[in-house]
C-alpha positions, 0 to 999 in steps of 0.5 A, a space after each residue: 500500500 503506497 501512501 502519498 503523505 504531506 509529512 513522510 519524509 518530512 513536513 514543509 514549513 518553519 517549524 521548531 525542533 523536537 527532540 524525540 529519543 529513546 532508551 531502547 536504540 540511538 539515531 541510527 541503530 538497530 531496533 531491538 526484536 522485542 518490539 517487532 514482529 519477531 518479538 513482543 510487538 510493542 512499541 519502545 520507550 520514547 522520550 520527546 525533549 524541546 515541546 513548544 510551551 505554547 503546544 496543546 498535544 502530540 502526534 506520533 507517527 511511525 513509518 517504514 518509507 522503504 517497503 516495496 509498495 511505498 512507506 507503510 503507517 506502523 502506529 498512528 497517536 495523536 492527542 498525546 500531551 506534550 509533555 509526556 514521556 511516552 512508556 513501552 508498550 504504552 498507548 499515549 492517546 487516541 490511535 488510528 489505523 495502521 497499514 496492518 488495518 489494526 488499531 494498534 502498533 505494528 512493529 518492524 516486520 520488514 519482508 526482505 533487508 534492512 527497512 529503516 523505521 521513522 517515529 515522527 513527532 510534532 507539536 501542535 496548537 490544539 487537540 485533533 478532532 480526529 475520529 478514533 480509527 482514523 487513518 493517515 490522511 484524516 490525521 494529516 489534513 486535521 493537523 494543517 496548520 496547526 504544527 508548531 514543532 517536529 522531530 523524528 528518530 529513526 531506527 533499523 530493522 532486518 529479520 533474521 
């Protein structure tokens, strides 16, 4: 499933940066199987530094841009508050649906190679009026013109 998305690989404009990190892998590294498919499946600890005083609420997106179909949607989370630590296995605000059709994390699960994962972070000037489930390009068009600060870590994963 191909997705043309307006924030993947990264959003237009002069936005702030965040800092996001986790304790799990550093900028760069191999994400450890226990939060991929070939493990427990659920999403690493993330820490999100420099939020904007003036931000109202989080949205993280995670993304794989090197399927062979396009860039495939792991976790979809908006609504998350802006100052909060976002703890493994944690779900930190209202989800929509991910490319596995699920409501949920998806972990790393690539088919063949090294696919490289984005958890993509922004600061918003408001909470999203987004339905529960919803997808991609809802949670995209809700978040027009209300971005405020961005930042993302990117982490590896091959199957073994």
């Amino acid at each position: 499933m191909k997705h043309q998305t307006q924030t993947f690989p990264e959003p237009l404009g002069p936005y702030s940066a965040l800092r996001i990190s986790s304790t799990a892998f550093k900028e760069g590294e191999f994400i450890p199987s226990r939060y991929t498919c070939d493990g427990h499946d659920v999403n690493p600890p993330l820490s999100v530094h420099s939020v904007p005083e003036k931000s109202k609420s989080l949205v993280l997106i995670v993304a794989d841009p090197d399927c062979p179909g396009g860039t495939w949607i792991h976790w979809l989370v908006w609504n998350i508050p802006p100052g909060a630590s976002i703890a493994e296995n944690e779900i930190p605000g209202e989800e929509g649906t991910n490319d596995f059709k699920k409501v949920h994390f998806g972990g790393p699960c690539p088919p063949s190679g090294v696919h490289r994962y984005y958890f993509k972070i922004y600061a918003l000037d408001c909470l999203l009026n987004a339905a529960p489930g919803s997808g991609i390009r809802q949670v995209e068009k809700a978040m027009e013109g209300h971005v405020l600060a961005f930042g993302q870590l990117m982490g590896r994963y091959r199957r073994h």
